[in-house]
Every structure is written in C-alpha cells, then in structure tokens.
DRENZADO-78883 format. One record per atom (N, C-alpha, C): residue in one letter; atom name; x, y, z. Coordinates in Angstrom, 1 decimal. Example, Ala and Ser with C-alpha at 12.3 -4.5 7.8 and 13.67 -1.06 7.14 Angstrom:
REC  type  atom       X       Y       Z
REC     A     N    13.2    -5.7     7.8
REC     A    CA    12.3    -4.5     7.8
REC     A     C    13.2    -3.3     7.8
REC     S     N    12.8    -2.2     7.1
REC     S    CA    13.7    -1.1     7.1
REC     S     C    12.9     0.0     7.9
end
This chain:
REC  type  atom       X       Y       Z
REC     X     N   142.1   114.0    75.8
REC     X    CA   143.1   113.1    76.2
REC     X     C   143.1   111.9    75.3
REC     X     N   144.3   111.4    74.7
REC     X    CA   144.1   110.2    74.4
REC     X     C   145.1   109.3    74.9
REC     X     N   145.3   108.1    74.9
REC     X    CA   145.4   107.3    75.8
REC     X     C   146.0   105.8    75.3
REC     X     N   147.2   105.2    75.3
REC     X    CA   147.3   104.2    74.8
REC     X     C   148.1   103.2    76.0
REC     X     N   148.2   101.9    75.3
REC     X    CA   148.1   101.0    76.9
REC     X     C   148.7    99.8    76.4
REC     X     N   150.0    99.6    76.4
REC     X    CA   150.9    98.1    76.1
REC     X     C   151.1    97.6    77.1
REC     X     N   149.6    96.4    77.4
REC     X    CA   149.7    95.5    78.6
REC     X     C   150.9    94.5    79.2
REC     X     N   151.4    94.0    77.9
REC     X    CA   152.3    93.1    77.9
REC     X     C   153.4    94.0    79.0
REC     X     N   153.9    95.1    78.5
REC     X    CA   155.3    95.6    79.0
REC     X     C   154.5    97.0    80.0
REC     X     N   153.2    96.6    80.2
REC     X    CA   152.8    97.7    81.6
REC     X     C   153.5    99.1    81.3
REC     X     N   153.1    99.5    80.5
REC     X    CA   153.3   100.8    79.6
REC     X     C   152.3   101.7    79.0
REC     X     N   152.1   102.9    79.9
REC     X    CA   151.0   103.5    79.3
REC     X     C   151.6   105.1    78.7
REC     X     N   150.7   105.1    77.5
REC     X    CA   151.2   106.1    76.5
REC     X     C   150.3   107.7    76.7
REC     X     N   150.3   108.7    77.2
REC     X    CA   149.2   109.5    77.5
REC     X     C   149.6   111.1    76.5
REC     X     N   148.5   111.7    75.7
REC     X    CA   148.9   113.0    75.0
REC     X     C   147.2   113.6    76.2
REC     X     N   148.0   114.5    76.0
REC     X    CA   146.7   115.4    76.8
REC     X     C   147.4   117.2    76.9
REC     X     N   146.3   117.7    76.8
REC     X    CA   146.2   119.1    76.4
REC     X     C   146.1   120.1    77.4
REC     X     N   147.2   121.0    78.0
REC     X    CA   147.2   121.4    79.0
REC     X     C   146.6   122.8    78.4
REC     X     N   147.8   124.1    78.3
REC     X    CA   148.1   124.9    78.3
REC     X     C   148.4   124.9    76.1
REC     X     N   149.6   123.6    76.5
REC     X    CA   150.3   123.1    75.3
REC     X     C   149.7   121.5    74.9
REC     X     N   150.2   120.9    74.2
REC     X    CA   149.8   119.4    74.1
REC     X     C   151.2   119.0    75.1
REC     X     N   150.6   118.2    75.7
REC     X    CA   152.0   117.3    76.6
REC     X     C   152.0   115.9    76.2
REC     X     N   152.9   115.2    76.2
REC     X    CA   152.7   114.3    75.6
REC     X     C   153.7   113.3    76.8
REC     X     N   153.3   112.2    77.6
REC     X    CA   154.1   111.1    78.5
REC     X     C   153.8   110.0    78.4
REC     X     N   154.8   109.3    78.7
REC     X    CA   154.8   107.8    79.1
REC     X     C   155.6   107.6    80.2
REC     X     N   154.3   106.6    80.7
REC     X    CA   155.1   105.6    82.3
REC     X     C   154.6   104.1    81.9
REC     X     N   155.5   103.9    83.1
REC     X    CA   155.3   102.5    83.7
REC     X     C   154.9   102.0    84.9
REC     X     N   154.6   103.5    85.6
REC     X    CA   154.3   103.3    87.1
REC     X     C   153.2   104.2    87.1
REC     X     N   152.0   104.3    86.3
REC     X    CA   151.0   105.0    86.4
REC     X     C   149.8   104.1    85.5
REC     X     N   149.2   104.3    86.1
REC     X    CA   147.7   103.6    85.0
REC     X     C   146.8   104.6    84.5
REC     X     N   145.8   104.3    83.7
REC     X    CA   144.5   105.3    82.9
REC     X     C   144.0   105.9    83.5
REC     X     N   144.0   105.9    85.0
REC     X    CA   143.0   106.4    86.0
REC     X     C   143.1   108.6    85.8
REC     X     N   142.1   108.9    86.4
REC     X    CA   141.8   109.9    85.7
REC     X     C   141.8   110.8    87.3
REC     X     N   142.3   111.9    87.1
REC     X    CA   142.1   113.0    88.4
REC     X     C   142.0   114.4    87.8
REC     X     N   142.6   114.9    89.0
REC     X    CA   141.9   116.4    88.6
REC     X     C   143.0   117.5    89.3
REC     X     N   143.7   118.3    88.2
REC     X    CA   144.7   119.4    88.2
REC     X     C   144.2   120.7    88.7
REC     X     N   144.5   121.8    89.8
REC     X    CA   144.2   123.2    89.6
REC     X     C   144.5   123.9    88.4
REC     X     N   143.8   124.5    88.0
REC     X    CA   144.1   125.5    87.1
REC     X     C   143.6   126.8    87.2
REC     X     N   144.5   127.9    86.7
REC     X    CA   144.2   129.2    86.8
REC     X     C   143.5   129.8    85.8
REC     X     N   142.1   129.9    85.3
REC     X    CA   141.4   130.5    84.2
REC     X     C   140.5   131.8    84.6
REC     X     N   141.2   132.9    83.8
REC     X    CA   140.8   134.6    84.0
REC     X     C   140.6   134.5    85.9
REC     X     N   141.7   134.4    86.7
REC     X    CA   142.0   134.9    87.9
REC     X     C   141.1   134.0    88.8
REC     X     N   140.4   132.8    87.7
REC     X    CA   139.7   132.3    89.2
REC     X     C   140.6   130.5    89.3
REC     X     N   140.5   129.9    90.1
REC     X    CA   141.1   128.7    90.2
REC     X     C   139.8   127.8    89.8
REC     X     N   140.1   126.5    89.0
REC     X    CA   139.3   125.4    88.3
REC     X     C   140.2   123.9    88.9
REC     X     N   139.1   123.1    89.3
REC     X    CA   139.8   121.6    88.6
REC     X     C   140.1   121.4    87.5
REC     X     N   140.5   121.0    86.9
REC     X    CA   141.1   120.3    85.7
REC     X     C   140.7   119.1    85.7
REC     X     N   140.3   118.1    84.6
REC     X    CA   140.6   116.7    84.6
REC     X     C   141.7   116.4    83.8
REC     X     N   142.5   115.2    84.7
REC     X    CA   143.7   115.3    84.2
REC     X     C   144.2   114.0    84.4
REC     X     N   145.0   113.2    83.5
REC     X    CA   145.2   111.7    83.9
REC     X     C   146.4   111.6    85.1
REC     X     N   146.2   110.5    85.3
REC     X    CA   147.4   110.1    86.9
REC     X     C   148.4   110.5    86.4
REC     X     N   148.9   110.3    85.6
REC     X    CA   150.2   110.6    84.9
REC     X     C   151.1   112.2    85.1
REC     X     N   149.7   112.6    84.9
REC     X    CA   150.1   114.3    84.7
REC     X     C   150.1   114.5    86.4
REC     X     N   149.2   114.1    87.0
REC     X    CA   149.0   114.7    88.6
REC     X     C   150.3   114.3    89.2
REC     X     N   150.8   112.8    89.2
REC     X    CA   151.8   112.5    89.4
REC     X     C   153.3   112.8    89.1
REC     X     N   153.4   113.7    87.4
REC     X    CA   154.5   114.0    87.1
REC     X     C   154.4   115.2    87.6
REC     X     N   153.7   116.1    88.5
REC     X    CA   153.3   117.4    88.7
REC     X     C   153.8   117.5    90.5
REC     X     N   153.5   116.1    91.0
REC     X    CA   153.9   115.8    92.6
REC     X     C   155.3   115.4    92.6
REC     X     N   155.9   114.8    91.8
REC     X    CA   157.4   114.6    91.9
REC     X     C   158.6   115.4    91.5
REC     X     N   157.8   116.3    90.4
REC     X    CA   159.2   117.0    89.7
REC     X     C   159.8   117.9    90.3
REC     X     N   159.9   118.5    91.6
REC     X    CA   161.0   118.8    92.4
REC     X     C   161.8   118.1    93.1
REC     X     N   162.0   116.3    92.6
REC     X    CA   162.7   115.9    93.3
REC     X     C   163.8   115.5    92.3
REC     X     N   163.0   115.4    91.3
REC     X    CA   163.9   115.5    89.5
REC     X     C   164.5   116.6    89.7
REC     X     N   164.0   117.7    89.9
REC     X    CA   164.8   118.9    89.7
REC     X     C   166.1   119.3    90.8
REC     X     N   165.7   118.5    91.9
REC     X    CA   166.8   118.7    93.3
REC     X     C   167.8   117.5    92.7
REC     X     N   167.3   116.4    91.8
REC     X    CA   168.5   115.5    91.9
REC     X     C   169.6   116.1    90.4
REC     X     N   168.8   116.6    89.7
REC     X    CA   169.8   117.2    88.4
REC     X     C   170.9   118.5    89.1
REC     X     N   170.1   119.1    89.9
REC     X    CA   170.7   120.1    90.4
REC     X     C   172.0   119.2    91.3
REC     X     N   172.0   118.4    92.1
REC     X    CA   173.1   117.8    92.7
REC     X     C   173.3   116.9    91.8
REC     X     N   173.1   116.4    90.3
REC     X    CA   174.0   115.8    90.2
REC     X     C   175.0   116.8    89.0
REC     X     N   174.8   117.5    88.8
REC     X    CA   175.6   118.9    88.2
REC     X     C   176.7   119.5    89.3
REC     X     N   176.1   119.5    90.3
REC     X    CA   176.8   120.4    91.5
REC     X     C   178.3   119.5    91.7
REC     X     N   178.1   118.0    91.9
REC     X    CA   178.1   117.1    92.6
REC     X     C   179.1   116.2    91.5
REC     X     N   178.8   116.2    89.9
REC     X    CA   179.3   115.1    89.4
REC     X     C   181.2   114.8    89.3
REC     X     N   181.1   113.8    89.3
REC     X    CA   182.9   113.0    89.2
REC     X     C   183.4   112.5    88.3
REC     X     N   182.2   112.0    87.5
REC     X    CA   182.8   111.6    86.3
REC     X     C   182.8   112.0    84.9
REC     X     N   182.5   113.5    84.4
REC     X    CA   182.8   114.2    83.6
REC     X     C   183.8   114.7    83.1
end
C-alpha cells in the first residue's frame, strides 16, 4: 500500500493492490488500516486493507442504486 496525505485540504491519496492495483482518494477516510475477506484457492483470508477500500466496499450499492435511479429517473437530458 502506499499512502499519501494533504493535511491542509484533509485529503488522502491511497494505491493498494488487490486482485489489480486500485488506486483512491477521499476526504472522508483517514490512513487507518483494516482487514478485507478474500477468497484464496477456495479458502477465505483477511486481507489488510486501508479504510478507504473497506469503506468504498460498504457503500457501493448505494452508488450503484442511485446511478440506477438516476438513469431510470432523469429530467434533464
């Protein structure tokens, strides 16, 4: 993982290596460090994984329910 951190504008920059390299930034997550399931040869593992990832991993079906309604849904296209 590597890790970068613009205090001034509370911005953190994170590359970390899943499957693929992933590469994020937030502003509502800090350095703190946790731990992802993963599936390796049929057995399940923790992962260490920064907040960022666990976090973008607990929300993205709400990203994906709101793209979906706002496609379904939009007026001003």
């Amino acid at each position: 993982m590597r890790c970068a951190v613009n205090d001034k504008n509370q911005i953190v920059a994170v590359g970390w290596i899943d499957s693929k390299p992933v590469n994020l930034i937030s502003t509502a997550d800090t350095t703190a460090m946790g731990s992802v399931k993963r599936r390796v040869q049929n057995k399940t593992s923790d992962v260490p994984a920064p907040e960022v990832v666990i976090n973008y991993n607990k929300y993205i079906g709400g990203v994906d329910n709101h793209d979906k309604l706002q496609n379904t849904f939009a007026l001003g296209k």
